[in-house]
N, C-alpha and C positions, 0 to 999 in steps of 0.2 A: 504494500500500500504506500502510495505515494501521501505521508501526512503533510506537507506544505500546500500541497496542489489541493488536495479535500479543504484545510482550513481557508484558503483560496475562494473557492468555491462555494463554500457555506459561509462564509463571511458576505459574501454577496447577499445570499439568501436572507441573510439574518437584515439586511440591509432593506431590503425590500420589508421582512418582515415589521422593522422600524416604521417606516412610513404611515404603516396601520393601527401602531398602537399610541395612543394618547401621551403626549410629551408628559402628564405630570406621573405618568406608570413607571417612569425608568430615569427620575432623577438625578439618581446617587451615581449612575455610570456618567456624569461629566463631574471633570474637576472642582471642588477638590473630594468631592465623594462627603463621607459622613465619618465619622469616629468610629463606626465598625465596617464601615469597606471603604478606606479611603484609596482614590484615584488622582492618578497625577495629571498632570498639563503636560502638553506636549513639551514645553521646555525645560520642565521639570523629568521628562523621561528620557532626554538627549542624550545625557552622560550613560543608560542601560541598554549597552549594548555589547554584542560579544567582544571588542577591541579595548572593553575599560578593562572585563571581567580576565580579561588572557593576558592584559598589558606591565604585569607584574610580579616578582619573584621573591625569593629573600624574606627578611621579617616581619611580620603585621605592625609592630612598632617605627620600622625603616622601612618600606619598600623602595627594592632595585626595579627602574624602567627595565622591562625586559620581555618585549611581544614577543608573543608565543602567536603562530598561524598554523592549528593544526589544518592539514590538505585531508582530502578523503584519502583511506584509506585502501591500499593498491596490494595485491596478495599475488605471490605466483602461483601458477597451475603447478609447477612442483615443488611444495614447502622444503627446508634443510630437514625439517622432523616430521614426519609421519606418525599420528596417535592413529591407530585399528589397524583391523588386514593383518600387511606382514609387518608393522611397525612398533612403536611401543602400545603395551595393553592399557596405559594407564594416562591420562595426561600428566599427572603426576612426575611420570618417569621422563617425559621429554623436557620437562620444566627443566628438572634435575640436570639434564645432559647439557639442554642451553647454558645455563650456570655454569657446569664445568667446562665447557668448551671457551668459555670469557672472551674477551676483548671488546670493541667496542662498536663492531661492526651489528647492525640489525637480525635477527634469528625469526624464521619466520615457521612455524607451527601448527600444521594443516591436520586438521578432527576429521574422520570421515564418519558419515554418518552413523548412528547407533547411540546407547545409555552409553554415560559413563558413569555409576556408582563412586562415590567416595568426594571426599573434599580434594583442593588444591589449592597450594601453597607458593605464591610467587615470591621467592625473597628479593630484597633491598641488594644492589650487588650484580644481580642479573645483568648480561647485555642488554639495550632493547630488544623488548619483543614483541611481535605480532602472531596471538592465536585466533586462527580462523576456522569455521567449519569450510567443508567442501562439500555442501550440498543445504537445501535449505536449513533455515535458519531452527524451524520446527522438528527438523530431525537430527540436528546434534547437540544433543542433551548431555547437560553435564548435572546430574541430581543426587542431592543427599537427603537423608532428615534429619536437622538437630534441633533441640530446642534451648534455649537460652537460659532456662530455669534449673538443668540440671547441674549437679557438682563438676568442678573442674575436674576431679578424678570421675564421675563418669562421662566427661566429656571425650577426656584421654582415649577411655577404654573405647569407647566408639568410633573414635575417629579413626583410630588407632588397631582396629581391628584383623586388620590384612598386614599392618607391618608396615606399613606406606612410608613410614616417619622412624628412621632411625638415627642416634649417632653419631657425624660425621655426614652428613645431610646437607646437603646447603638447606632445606627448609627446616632441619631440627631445632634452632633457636625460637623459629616461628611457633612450633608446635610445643618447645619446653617452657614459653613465656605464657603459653594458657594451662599446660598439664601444672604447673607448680603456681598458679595463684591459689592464693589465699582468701580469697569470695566468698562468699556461700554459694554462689551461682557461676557457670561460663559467663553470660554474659554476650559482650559483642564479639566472642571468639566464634561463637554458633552461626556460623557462615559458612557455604558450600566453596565459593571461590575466593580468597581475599591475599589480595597481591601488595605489596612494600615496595617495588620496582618503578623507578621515574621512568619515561618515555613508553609506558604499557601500551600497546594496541588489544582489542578485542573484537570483532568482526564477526558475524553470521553466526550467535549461538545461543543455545535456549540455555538458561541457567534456573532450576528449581530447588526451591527448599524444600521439600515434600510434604515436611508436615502438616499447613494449609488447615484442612477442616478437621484435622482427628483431635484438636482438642476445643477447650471451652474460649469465649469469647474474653477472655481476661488476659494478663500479661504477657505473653508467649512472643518473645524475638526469636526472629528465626529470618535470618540474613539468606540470600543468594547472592548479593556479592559485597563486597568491601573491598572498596581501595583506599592506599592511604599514600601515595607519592603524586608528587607532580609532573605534570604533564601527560595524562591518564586519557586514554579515545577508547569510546566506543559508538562501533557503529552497527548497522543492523542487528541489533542483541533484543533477545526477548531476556525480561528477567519476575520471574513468578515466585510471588510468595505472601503472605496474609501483611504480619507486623514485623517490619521493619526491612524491606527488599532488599533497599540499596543503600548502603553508606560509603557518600563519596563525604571522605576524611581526610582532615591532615593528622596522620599520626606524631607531629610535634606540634605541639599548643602554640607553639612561636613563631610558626613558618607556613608560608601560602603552598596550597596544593591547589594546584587548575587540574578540570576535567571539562572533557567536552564530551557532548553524546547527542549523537545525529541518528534520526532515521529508525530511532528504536520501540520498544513496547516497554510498558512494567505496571505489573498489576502487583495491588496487593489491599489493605482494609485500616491500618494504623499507620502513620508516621513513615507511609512504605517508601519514601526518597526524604533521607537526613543527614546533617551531618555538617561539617566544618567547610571545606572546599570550597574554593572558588567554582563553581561549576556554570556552564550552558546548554540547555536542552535545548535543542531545535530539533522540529520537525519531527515529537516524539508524543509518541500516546499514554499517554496516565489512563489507568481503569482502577473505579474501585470498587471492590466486589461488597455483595451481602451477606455472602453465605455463612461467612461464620459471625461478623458482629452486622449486624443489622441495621443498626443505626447510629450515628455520632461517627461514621468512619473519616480520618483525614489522610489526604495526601503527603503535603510534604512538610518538613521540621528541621528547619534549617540552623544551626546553636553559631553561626558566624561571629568572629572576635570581635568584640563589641564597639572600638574603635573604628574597623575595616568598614571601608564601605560596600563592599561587592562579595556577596555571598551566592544564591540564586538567579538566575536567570531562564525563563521560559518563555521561549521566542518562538511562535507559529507553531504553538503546537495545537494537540485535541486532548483535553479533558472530559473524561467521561466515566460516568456512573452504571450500574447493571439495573436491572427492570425493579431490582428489590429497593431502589433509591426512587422511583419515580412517583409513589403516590404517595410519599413522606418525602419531602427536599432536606432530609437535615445532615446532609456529609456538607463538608470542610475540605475547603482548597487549602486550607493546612495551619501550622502552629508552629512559634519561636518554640526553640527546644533548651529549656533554661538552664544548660546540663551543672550537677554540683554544686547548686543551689535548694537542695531538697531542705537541708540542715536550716543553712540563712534565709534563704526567702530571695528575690532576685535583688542584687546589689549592681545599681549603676555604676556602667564603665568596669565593673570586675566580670559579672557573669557574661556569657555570651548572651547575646544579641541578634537573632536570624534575622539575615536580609533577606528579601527573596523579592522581584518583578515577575509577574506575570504577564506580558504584552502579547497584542498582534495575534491570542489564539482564540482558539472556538470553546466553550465551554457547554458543555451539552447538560441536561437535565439532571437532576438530584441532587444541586449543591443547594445551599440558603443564601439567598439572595441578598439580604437583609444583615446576617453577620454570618459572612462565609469565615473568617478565620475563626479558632476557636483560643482559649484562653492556652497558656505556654504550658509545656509538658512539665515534667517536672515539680514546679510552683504553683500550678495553678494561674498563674497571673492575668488578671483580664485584660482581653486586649483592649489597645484604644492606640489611635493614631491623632496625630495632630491634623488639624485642617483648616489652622488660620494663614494670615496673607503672609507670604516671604517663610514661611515652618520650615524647620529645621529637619529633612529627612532622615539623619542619623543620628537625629538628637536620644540620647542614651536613656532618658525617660518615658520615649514611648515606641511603640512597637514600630519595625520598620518589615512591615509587607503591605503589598502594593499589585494596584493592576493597573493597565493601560491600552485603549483600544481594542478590549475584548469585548467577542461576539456571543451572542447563542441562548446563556443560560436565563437573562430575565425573561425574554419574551415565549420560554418555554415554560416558566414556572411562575412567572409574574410576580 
């Protein structure tokens, strides 16, 4: 599916559909919006765009000028590693070889269709890599199940069940810094793919957490991917999972990680895109499902350094809910994710801060019109945005999530 070209086209739609509906029904979509959805001005959304969000490296404190232009991503029809067939059984195992093979030339990592059961560990150190499926995107699956709630010792044992992770590993630090916490719980270790490597490629692949609907509607993280380096691509990926899918991260609290993800899918029902990253979605589908929590579901939760200005970006994409959101509108484009702040309560300028824009997409049926964001994870904290003349958009006392030039959703739910 072409998602730039459909929000294109039902942008249109929704355009016509405006002409019909009574100017005082859909106020709050011109600036500056209201205290619970506020919208910017066109000059006020100049600066949210992919060239601020990529234009930076180095400290959250300092930033280094430093564009990044990630290009699409270009695969050979014969990768250096073969995962199936006559190649390795495991993607695991070609990880492995890129690693030892070093230098600093690009590795590129061809899946041929089929499951692959178990996790995968990219360590920090890697060449660049690029893993791609070599056949649809829906037939090369990489799926695990774990849950987040269990003990680090029986996360171990799980993960850990084939031997995958031994050692003298290049991923063994990866796997000894979750086997030996001290939690009561894994945690955001409960992830099927989650890579440490700067310049990551990922291209044509379905990534699943399994667990999905076998348990109850309460806390259950269960990650399908986690990155945590900068300058992180993904492109045509589906990535499936209930609460918490994707966490694009910077695994140093001090230092900017950018991701870019073009052209992709991710479903899931909680908090399912979160995380630290400078990140930009273009031209990617968010769904959020019912099946297991019914109502109150959110998209994204962004915990951005509360300083920083650029956390989220959602450019031409499609937002969309399943049939169980449409005759109750109460999911949520999403929530500041207050992390570490359970204890104090949110402390300006210390806790994180989510940025996130939402511009230029189609938002289809089942969100709330009225306050699409919901109050911060973690603290509770109600949102509210400012919406007086000349406001401060990162001013650290109130929420900074934001829309701009979006289409679809009031005129379906009014």
């Amino acid at each position: 599916m072409n998602i730039a070209r459909l929000v294109t086209a039902l942008a249109a739609t929704t355009l016509v559909l405006a002409v019909a509906t009574p100017a005082h029904a859909d106020e709050s979509t011109s600036a500056p919006g209201t205290v619970t959805r506020p919208i910017l001005s066109r000059a006020e959304a100049a600066p949210f765009v992919p060239r601020t969000y990529f234009g930076f490296s180095g400290e959250y404190e300092a930033p280094v000028a430093d564009p990044w232009h990630p290009a699409p991503i270009v695969t050979p029809r014969r990768p250096d590693l073969l995962v199936g067939g006559h190649g390795f059984a495991t993607v695991q195992e070609a990880v492995n070889a890129a690693y030892r093979a070093g230098g600093t030339e690009r590795r590129f990592i061809g899946i041929l269709p089929g499951v692959y059961p178990g996790t995968v560990f990219i360590p920090a150190g890697s060449p660049p890599l690029t893993l791609y499926g070599l056949g649809r995107p829906a037939d090369v699956r990489l799926e695990f199940t774990v849950d987040a709630t269990v003990t680090p010792a029986a996360w171990a044992a799980l993960v850990n069940a084939d031997g995958r992770y031994a050692e003298g590993d290049p991923a063994w630090p990866m796997f000894q810094s979750c086997a030996t916490k001290t939690s009561a719980t894994a945690g955001l270790c409960a992830t099927v793919v989650w890579a440490q490597s700067t310049d990551l490629q990922l291209k044509g692949l379905t990534i699943t957490n399994t667990l999905l609907d076998t348990v109850d509607r309460g806390t259950h993280q269960a990650l399908a991917l986690r990155t945590d380096a900068d300058r992180t691509q993904l492109e045509g990926m589906r990535l499936i999972s209930r609460q918490d899918t994707f966490l694009a991260n910077a695994d140093d609290v001090a230092r900017i990680a950018r991701v870019s993800v073009r052209d992709s899918y991710i479903e899931g029902d909680t908090d399912f895109v979160f995380g630290r990253a400078a990140a930009v979605f273009t031209a990617t589908h968010f769904h959020l499902v019912s099946s297991r929590k019914a109502s109150g579901g959110v998209i994204f939760a962004p915990n951005t350094a509360p300083n920083y200005p650029y956390g989220f970006l959602v450019t031409h994409c499609l937002i969309t809910a399943d049939d169980g959101y449409a005759a109750a509108p109460t999911g949520f484009l999403g929530r500041a994710w207050d992390q570490g702040a359970s204890a104090t309560g949110y402390l300006p300028g210390i806790t994180p801060n989510g940025q996130l824009v939402i511009r230029d997409s189609l938002i289809g049926a089942g969100f709330n019109a009225v306050t699409p964001w919901a109050p911060a994870a973690t603290t509770a904290r109600p949102f509210a945005a400012r919406i007086d003349d000349g406001r401060d958009l990162n001013d650290i006392n109130y929420n900074r999530l934001y829309e701009y030039a979006n289409g679809g959703r009031a005129h379906r739910i009014g």
